[in-house]
N, C-alpha and C positions, 0 to 999 in steps of 0.2 A: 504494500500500500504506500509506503514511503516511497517509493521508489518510484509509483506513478504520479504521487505526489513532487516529486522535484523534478521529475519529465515536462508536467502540468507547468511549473515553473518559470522554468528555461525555454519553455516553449511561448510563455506569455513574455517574458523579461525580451526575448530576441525580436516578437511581432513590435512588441512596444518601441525598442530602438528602431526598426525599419520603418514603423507609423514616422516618428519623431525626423528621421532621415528624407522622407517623402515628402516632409512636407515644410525642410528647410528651402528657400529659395536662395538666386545667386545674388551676391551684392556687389555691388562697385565700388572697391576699394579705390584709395585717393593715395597719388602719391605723398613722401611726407618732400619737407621745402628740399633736403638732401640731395635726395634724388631725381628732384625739378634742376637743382646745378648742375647736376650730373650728366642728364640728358642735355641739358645747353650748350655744356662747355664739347657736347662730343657732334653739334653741328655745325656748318659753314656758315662763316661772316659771310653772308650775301653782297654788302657794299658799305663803303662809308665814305662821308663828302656828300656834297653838292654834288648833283648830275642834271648837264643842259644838254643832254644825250637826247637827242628826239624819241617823243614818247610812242612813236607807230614804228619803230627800228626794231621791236623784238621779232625774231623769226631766227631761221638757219642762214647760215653762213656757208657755200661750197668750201670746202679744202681740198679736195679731191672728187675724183668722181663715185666714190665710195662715203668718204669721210666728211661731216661738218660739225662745225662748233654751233651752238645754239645758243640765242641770247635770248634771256626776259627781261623788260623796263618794267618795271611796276613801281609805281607813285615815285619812282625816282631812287629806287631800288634796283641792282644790275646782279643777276644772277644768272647759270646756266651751267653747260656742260657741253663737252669735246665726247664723241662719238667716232670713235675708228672701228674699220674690219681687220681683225687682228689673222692672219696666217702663218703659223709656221710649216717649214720644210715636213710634207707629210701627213701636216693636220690639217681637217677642216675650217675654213674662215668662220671666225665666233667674233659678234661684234664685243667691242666693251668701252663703258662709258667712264670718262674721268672730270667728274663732279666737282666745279668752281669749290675749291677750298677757302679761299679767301677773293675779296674784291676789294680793290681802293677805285673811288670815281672821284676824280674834283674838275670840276665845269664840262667840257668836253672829251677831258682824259679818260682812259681808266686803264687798269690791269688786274689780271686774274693769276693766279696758279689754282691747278687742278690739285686731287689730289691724286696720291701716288698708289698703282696697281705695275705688279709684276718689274717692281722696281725702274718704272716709266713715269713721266707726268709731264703734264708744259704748264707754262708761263707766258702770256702775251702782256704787250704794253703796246696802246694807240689808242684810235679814236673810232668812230663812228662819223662818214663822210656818204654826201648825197653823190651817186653813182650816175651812170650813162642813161638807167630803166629813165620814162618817161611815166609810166604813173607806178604806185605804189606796188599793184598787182605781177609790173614787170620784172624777171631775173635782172638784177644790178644796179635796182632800184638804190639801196645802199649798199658801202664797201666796209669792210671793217678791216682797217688799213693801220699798219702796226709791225713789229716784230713780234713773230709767237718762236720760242724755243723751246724746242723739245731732248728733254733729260731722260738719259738713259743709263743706269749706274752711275758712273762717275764723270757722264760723256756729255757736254751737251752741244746742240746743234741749234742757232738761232739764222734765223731767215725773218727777211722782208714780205711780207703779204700784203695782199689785195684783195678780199674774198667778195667778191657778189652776196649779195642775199640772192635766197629761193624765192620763188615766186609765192605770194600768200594764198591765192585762190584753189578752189576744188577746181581739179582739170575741168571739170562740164563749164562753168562758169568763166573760165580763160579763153578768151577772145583775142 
């Protein structure tokens, strides 16, 4: 009798915990301030300065016929990202993008470094300059004209640019 007696038991004690487990629901826990720094300090200065950077200049940049750098203007904010097809001997081309680390803009200047993947990154300094396109819609509407240098290990390579912007429209719409 005892013995169905503490079966009886454990059989109510275990329902009772799964009752109690059914019918907690999820909360939304809050980070504490710690770990609000935490996550700050681990994202990109998007830009700092003054920028008289034309505010309809965000789009792609050609660097190649594969490759472009991407700019956003937001309220006078400069951020973006460098986008290459990366191939090595053997492998298939995997693109990868190397995300503005930092940005300084003052008046019409500015500069970026990306940050660093597979021990690569670049670095541009110049400007944003109105191009050959005749309206906004057209390729080379804007140039983004500057030196961009690209680091590799302990290597780096700087060169003179001229990039076109892409054209903003959906193909249907380009006339």
């Amino acid at each position: 009798m005892r013995l169905i007696l503490c079966l009886m038991m454990m059989m109510l004690l275990t329902l009772g915990v799964s009752a109690e487990q059914q019918q907690q629901r999820p909360v939304l826990h809050h980070r504490s301030e710690e770990t609000d720094q935490e996550a700050d300090q681990t994202l990109p200065v998007l830009s700092s300065g003054v920028s008289l950077l034309p505010d309809d200049a965000s789009g792609e940049y050609e660097l190649n016929s594969e490759d472009v750098i991407e700019i956003t203007l937001d309220g006078g904010h400069l951020g973006g990202y460098l986008s290459r097809i990366h191939s090595s001997s053997g492998e298939k081309s995997a693109p990868m993008t190397f995300l503005f680390a930092a940005v300084t803009v003052e008046g019409r200047r500015f500069s970026f470094t990306t940050q660093k993947l597979h021990d690569q990154w670049y670095a541009f300094e110049g400007t944003i300059v109105r191009g050959p396109g005749s309206k906004r819609d057209d390729e080379g509407y804007y140039l983004l004209a500057g030196t961009l240098t690209e680091y590799s290990g302990s290597r780096s390579t700087p060169r003179k640019v001229s990039l076109k912007s892409m054209p903003t429209c959906v193909e249907e719409s380009c006339q």
